[in-house]
C-alpha positions in Angstrom: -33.1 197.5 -175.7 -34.4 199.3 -178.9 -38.0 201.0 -178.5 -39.2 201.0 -182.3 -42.7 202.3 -181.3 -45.5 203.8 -179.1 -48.9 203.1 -178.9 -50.1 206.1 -176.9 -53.9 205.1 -176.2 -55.2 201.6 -176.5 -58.8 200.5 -174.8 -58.4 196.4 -176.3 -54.8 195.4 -176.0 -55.0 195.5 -172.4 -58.4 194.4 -170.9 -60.1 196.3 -168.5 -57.6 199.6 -168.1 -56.8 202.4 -170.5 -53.1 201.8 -171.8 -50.3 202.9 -174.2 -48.4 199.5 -175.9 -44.6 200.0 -176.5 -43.4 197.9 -179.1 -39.6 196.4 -178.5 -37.7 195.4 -181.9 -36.1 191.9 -181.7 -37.7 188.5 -181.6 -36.6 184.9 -181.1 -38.9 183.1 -183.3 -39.1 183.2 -187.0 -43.3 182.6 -187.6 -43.6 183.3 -191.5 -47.3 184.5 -191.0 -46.0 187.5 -188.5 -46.9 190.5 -190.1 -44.8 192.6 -187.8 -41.5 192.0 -189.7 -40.1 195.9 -188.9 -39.6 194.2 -185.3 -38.3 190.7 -186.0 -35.6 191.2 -188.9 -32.5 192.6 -188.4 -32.4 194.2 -191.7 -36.0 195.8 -191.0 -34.8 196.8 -187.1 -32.2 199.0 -188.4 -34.2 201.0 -190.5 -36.7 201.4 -188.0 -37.9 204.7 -186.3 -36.3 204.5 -182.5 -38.1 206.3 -179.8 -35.6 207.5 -177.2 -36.0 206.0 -173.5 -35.9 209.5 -172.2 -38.7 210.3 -174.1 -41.0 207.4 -173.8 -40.6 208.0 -169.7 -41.5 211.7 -170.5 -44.3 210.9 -172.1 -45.7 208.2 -169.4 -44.9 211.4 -166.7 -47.1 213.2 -169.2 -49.9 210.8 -169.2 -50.1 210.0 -165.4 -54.0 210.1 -164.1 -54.7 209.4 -168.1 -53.7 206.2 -168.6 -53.9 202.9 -166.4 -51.3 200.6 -167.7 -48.3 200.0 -170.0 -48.5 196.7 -172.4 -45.3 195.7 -173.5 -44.7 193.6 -176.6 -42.9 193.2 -179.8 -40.7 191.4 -181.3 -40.0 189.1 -178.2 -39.5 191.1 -175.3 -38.2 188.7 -172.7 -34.8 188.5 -175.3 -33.8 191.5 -173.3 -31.6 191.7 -170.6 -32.7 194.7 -169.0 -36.1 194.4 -169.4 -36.8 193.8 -165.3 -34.6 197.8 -165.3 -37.3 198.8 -168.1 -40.5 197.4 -166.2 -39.2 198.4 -162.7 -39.1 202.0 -164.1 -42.6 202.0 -165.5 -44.5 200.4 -162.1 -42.6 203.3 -160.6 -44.2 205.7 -162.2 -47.3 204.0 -160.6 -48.7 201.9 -163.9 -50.2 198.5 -164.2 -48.1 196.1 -166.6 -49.0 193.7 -169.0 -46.6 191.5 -170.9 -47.3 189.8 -174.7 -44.6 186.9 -174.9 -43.8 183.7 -176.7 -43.2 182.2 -173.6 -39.7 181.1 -174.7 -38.0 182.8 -171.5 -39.3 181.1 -168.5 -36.4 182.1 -166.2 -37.2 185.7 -166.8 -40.8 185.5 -166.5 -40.7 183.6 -163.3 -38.4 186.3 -161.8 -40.9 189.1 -163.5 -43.8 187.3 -161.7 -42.3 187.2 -158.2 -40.8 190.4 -158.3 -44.0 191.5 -158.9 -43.4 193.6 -161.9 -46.3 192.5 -164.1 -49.7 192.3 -163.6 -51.0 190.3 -166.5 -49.6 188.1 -169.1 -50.6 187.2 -172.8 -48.5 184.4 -174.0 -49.2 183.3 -177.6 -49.6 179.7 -178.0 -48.3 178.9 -182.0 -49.7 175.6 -182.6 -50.1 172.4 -180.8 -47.3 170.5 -179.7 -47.7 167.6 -182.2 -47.2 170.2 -184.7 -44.0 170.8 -186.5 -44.1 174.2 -187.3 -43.9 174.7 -183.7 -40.5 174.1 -183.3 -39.4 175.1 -186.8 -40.5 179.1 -185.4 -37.8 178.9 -182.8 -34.1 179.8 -183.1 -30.9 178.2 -181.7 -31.4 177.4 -177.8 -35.2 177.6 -177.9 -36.9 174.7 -176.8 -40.3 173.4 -176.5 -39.6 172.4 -173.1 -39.5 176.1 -172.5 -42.8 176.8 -173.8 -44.1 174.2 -171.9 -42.3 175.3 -168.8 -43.6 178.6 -169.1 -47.4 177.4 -169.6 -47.3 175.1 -166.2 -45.9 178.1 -164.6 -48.7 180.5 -165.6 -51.2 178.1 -165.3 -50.4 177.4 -161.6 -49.8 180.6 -160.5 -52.0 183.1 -159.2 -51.0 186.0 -161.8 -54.0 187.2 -164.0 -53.2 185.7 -167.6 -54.3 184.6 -170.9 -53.2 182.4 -173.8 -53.9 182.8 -177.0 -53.1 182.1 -180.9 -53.3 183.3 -184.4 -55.1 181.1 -186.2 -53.3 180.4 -189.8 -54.7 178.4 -192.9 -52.2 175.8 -194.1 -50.4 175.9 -191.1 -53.5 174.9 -188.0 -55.9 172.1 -188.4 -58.9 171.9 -186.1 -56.8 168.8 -184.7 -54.6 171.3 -183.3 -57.0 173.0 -181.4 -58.3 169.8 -179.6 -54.4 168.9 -178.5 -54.2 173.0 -177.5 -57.3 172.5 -175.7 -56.4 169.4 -173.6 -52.6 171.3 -172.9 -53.4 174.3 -171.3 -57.0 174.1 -170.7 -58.1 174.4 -167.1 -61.4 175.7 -165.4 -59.5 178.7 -164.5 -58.3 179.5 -168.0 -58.6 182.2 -170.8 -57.4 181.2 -174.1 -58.4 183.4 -177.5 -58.1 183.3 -181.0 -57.4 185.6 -183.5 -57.4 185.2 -187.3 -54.3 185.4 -189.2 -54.0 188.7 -191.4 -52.6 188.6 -195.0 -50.6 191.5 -195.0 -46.8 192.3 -195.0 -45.8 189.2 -193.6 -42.4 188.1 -193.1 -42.6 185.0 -195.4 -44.1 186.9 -198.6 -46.0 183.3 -199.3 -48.1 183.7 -196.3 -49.8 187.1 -198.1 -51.5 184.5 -200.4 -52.7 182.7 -198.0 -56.4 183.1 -197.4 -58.1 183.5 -193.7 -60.1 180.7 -192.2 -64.2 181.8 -192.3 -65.5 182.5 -189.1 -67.9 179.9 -189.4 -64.7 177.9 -189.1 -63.3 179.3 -186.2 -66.7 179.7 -184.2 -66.4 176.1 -185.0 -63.5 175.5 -183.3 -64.9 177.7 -180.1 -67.9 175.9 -179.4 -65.7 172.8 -179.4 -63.3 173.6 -177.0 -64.9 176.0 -174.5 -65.6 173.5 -171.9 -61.5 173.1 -171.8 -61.7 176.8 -170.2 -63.4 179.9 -168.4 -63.3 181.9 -171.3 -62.6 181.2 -174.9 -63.9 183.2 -177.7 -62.8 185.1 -180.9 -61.0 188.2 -180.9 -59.8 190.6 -183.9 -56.3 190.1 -184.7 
């Protein structure tokens, strides 16, 4: 497990408690819009700053009675073996957990979930099944079928979740959005979207590429709310 960063206060990324995000490097999907290529490329990992697990649990010993909760994200963090050792270690210390995914690990996230070693998930949602760019993100031995497997999962579990996506010009039509909608909608449901940033983004094409207008994107939210509990538009 390589720990490339350290958030050490966050009020947004993880709702309702005061947090620190810890950023794992490594990631199974290749989205050319992902502007956090430091943690996705090998040739980028290597050069990256590495925070020292010693110290990260010094500093969450530090921070007890400050902060609330840890979210954990990166890269992919479910790609790692001993990330149920890493979590297990951080919920002793007495902290909530939140985990961002891709969803492509359903195995681990069920055994996460029942072990009871996160308390909410955020699972990106990249585009609607129909799409092709979908499966053209993943690398060898991810499947669809695993996305999917994790969205049933969370959406029939009792764990507090949400889904969400990046919403990307020339990649997302509003079709996309209605097939999203009618997938993992449910009354129970929180699903948010964010609008893609142009900036350092692992396919250098994608920093031409200009943002949808929120008109567009309001758009989009007042035509699929009824699909959910809560669905509005958050800052990327």
């Amino acid at each position: 497990m390589i720990i490339a960063g350290l958030q050490k206060t966050t009020l947004i990324d993880y709702p309702g408690k005061i947090a620190c995000v810890v950023f794992l490097a490594g990631c199974n999907f290749r989205c050319p819009w992902c502007y956090s290529s430091e943690l996705v490329l090998p040739l980028k990992i290597v050069k990256q700053p590495r925070l020292d697990e010693k110290e990260f649990f010094d500093f969450l010993r530090s921070r007890k009675g400050l902060l609330e909760g840890v979210v954990i994200c990166g890269g992919e963090p479910t790609i790692n073996k001993d990330l149920s050792q890493f979590i297990e270690k951080i919920k002793n210390l007495g902290y909530a957990v939140k985990l961002d995914t891709n969803g492509s690990n359903p195995e681990l996230l069920k055994n996460l979930v029942r072990s009871n070693l996160i308390d909410y998930v955020a699972m990106d949602i990249k585009a609607g099944q129909k799409n092709p760019a979908y499966q053209n993100l993943m690398t060898e031995g991810i499947t669809l079928e695993k996305i999917k497997e994790s969205v049933e999962f969370l959406k029939n579990s009792s764990l507090d979740f949400e889904f969400r996506t990046t919403v990307v010009n020339t990649i997302h039509t509003a079709e996309d959005f209605k097939e999203i909608a009618k997938w993992i909608g449910g009354p129970n449901i929180k699903y948010y979207l964010q609008n893609f940033r142009a900036e350092k983004t692992i396919d250098p094409e994608f920093e031409k590429v200009e943002p949808f207008k929120k008109d567009f994107l309001d758009g989009l939210v007042k035509e699929i709310s009824p699909y959910f509990k809560d669905c509005q538009v958050r800052q990327g």
